[in-house]
N, C-alpha and C positions, 0 to 999 in steps of 0.2 A: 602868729609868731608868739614864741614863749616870754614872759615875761624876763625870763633869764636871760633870751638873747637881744631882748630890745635895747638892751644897755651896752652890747659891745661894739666897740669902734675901731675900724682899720684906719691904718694908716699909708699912704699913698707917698714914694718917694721918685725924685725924677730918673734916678739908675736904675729902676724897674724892679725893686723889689718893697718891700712892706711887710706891715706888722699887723697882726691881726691880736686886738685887747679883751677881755670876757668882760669889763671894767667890774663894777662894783658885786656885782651880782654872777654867779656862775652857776652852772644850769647842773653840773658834776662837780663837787670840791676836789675832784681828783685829777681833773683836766689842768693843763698848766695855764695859768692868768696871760700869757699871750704868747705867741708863735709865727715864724716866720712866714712869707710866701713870696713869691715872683710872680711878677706880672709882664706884659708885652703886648702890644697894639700888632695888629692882623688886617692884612685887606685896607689898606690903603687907610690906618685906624678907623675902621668903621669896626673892626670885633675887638675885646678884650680877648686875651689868652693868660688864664692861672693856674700856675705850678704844672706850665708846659700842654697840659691837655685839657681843660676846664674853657671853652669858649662861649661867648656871649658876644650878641647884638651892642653896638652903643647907639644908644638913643638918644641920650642928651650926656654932655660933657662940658661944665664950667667952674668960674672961680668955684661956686657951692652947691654944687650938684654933680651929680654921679648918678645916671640912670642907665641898665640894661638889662637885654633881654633873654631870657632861653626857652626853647620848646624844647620838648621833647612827646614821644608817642608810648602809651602804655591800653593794652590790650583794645591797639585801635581808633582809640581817642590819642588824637593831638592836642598837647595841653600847652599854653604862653606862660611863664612867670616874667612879672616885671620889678627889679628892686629898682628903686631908688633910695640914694645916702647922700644927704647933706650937713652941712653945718651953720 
């Protein structure tokens, strides 16, 4: 991860939308300092769904943690990524 983006922080609201911050550091000074997004729980909330078509595994979900997951397949290889965000 770039150092530019290890400093931005989203933010999670219970009407399923959110904000996404670049915070102090921005990886483009041309990029806008924060932006909105939607979110929504899938499959009985075991997947996230962002900005309607962006889905992910939830792996772990509490008060301070936010963990999930996505594969994807590129020439053959099946790849995992896993974020986790806390506070």
């Amino acid at each position: 991860m770039k150092v530019c983006d290890s400093d931005n922080f989203d933010s999670y609201k219970s009407d399923g939308t959110g904000d996404t911050d670049e915070g102090p550091t921005r990886c483009d000074e041309s990029d806008p300092q924060a932006w909105p997004f939607v979110w929504e729980f899938a499959d009985n909330e075991t997947k996230l769904v962002f900005d309607y078509f962006a889905e992910y595994t939830l792996v772990e979900l509490t008060e301070t943690t936010l963990k999930f997951r996505s594969t994807f397949e590129k020439n053959g290889v099946t790849y995992t990524i896993d974020e986790t965000y806390s506070h």
